[in-house]
C-alpha positions as a printed Julia matrix, in Angstrom:
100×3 Matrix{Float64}:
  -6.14    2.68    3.54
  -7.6    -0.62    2.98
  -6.78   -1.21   -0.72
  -4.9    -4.29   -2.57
  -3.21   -4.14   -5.0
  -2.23   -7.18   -7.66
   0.72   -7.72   -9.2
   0.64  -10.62  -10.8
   3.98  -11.07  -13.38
   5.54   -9.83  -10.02
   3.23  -12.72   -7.82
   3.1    -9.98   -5.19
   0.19   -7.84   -3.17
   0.83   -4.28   -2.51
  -1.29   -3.16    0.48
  -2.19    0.14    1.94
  -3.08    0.32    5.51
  -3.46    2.52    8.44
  -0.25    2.57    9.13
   1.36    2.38    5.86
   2.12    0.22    2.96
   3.55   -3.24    2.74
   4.03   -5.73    0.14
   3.74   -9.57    0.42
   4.17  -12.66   -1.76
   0.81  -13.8    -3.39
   2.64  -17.3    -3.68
   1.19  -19.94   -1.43
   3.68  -21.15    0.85
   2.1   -25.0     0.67
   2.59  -25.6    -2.83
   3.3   -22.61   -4.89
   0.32  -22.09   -6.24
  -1.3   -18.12   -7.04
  -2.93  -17.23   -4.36
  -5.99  -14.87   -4.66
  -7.41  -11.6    -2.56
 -10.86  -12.07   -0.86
 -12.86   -9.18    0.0
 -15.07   -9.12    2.92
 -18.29  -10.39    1.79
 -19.76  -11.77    4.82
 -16.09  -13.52    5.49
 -12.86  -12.53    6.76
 -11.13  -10.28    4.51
  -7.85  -11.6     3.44
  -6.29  -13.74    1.07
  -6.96  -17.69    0.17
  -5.68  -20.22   -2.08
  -7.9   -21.6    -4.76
  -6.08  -25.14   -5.43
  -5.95  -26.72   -1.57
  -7.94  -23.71    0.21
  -5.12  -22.27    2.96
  -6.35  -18.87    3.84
  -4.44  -15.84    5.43
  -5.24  -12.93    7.01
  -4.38   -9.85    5.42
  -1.15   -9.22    6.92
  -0.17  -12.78    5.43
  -0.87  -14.79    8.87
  -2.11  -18.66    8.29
  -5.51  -19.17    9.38
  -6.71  -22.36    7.37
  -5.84  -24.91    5.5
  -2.55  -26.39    4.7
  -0.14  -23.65    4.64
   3.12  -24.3     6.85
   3.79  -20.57    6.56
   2.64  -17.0     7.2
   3.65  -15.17    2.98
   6.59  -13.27    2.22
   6.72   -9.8     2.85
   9.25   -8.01    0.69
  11.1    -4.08    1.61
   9.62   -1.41   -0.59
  11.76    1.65   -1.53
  10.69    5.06   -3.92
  12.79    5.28   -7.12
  14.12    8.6    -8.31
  11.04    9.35  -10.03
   8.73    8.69   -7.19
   7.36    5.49   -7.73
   6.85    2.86   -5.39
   8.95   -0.13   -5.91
   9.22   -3.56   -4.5
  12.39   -5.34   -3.44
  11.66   -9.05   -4.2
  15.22   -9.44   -2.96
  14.94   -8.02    0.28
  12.75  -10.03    2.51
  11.26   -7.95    5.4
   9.26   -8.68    8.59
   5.71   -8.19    8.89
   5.96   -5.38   11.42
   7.3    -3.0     8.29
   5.56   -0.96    6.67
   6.46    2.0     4.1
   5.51    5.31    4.8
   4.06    7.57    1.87
């Protein structure tokens, strides 16, 4: 629990927390631009924007900055094989979470 994961050709996160894992969009919802993971280093842990500085928490919530919007979160499923693998056409709320 506790790790991110970057996708970037995919422009998603894959998270693991306590109570499971969820994926969100790592596409600022002001103006598209890549947004980047920020580890706790004497600030909130979480996720900000490097071109107009919106910041969210690390379930995707706005707390700074321009953003109009909390980020995508997207359904996750296992494929035959056992690998996890992100829906980026199924949008999900940010209660879900995947158990594994």
């Amino acid at each position: 629990p506790g790790s991110v994961l970057a996708l970037p050709r995919q422009k998603v996160f894959v998270v693991r927390g306590a109570e499971g894992v969820y994926a969100m969009s790592s596409v600022c919802t002001h103006l598209g631009c890549i947004i980047q993971h920020r580890k706790a280093q004497g600030q909130m842990e979480g996720f900000f924007c490097p071109c107009h500085g919106s910041a969210f928490t690390l379930e995707g919530k706005v707390v700074g900055g321009p953003a109009p919007r909390p980020l995508a979160w997207f359904g996750l499923n296992l494929s035959p094989r056992g690998e996890l693998v992100v829906d980026l056409q199924r949008v999900v709320g940010p209660d879900y979470r995947f158990k594994v």
